[in-house]
N, C-alpha and C positions, 0 to 999 in steps of 0.2 A: 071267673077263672076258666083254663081252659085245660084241656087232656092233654100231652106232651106224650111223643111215644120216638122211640129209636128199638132200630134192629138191623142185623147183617140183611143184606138180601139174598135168598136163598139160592139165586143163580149166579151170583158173582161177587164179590167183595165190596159191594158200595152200600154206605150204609143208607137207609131209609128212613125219615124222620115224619111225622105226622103230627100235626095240632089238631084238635079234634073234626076228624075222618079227612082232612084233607094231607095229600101228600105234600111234602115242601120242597125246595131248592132254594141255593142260593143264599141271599142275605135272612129269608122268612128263615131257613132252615137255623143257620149259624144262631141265630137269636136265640130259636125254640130247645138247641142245644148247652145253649148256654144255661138255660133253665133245667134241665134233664144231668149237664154235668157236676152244676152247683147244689143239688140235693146229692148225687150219688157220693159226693165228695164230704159231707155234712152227715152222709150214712155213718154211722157207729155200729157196723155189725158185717158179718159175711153175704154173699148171695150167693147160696151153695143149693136151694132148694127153690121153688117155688112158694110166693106167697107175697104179701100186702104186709108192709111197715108203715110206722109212722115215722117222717122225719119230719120237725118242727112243726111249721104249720099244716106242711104237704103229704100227701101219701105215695109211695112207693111202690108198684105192683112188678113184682119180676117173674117171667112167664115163659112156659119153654112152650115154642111153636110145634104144631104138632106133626108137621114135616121137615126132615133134614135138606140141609142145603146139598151143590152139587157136588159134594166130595162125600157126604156120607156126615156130617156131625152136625149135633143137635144147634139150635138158633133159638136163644131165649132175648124176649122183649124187654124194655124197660118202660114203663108207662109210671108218668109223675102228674100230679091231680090235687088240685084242693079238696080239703075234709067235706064243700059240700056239695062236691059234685058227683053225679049219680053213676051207678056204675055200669048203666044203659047206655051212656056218652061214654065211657072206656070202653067198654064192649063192641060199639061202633068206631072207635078207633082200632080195635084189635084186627075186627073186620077188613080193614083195610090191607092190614098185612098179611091178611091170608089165612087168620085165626079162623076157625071152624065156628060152624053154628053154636056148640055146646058152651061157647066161652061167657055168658052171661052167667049161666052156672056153676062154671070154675072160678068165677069171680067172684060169686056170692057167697062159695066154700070157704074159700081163700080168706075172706074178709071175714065171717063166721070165727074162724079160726084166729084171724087178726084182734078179732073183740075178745078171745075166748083168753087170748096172751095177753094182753093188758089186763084182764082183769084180774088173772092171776099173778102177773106182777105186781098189780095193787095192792091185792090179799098179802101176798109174800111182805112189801116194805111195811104194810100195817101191822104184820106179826111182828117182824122184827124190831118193828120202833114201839109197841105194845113190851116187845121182852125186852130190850133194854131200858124202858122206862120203869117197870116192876123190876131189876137189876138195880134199878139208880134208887127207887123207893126200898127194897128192901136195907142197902147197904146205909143209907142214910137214918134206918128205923134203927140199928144194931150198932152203929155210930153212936145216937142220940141215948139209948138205952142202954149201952156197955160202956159209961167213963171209963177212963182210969188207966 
């Protein structure tokens, strides 16, 4: 699998797309975006912050560049990846776009963070399928033992 990456270009309005660390144009590009629009499209969620989702099989890294384009506003990337690819190879695609040396460590936060939400959302479904099933055990105990 490979890194898929889009973002505005910070001197002018064309956008920039990368498969991993090379630039594209052209047909390579339109492909690579078709890839990059059909996850963001498959997203179930906002991209209001920074950070690493999971969509299906693929992951998600949405990233605010850490220079403004040339009107003055912020420029966030979209980088899409399979679960097992490392995020040494996004990091050198970030690279390409002008992402700063520190981005192998904002990736590693990012994803820290990414694990930290799954597995609170695991904990959270287990309680709740835990309390509705002591809910379905009790109601059925007080069924059994209060005929009448």
């Amino acid at each position: 699998m490979s890194v898929y990456a889009q973002m505005q270009s910070l001197s002018n309005d064309t956008l920039l797309v990368v498969q991993d660390t090379h630039l594209l144009e052209g047909a390579s590009a339109d492909q690579s975006l078709q890839i990059l629009n059909k996850t963001l499209l498959d997203f179930k969620g906002d991209l209001n912050e920074e950070g690493i989702y999971v969509v299906g099989g693929m992951h998600l890294a949405y990233l605010k560049h850490p220079k403004q384009d040339n009107i003055g506003r912020a420029c966030f990337a979209v980088f899409v990846y399979d679960k097992n690819e490392s995020l040494k190879a996004v990091g050198a695609s970030a690279l390409v776009l002008g992402f700063g040396g520190d981005i192998l460590e904002r990736l590693r936060t990012l994803d820290q963070n990414a694990k930290k939400g799954l597995k609170i959302k695991r904990i959270s479904l287990l309680a709740a399928l835990m309390g509705g099933l002591g809910a379905l055990v009790a109601f059925a105990t007080h069924t059994l033992t209060h005929k009448g």
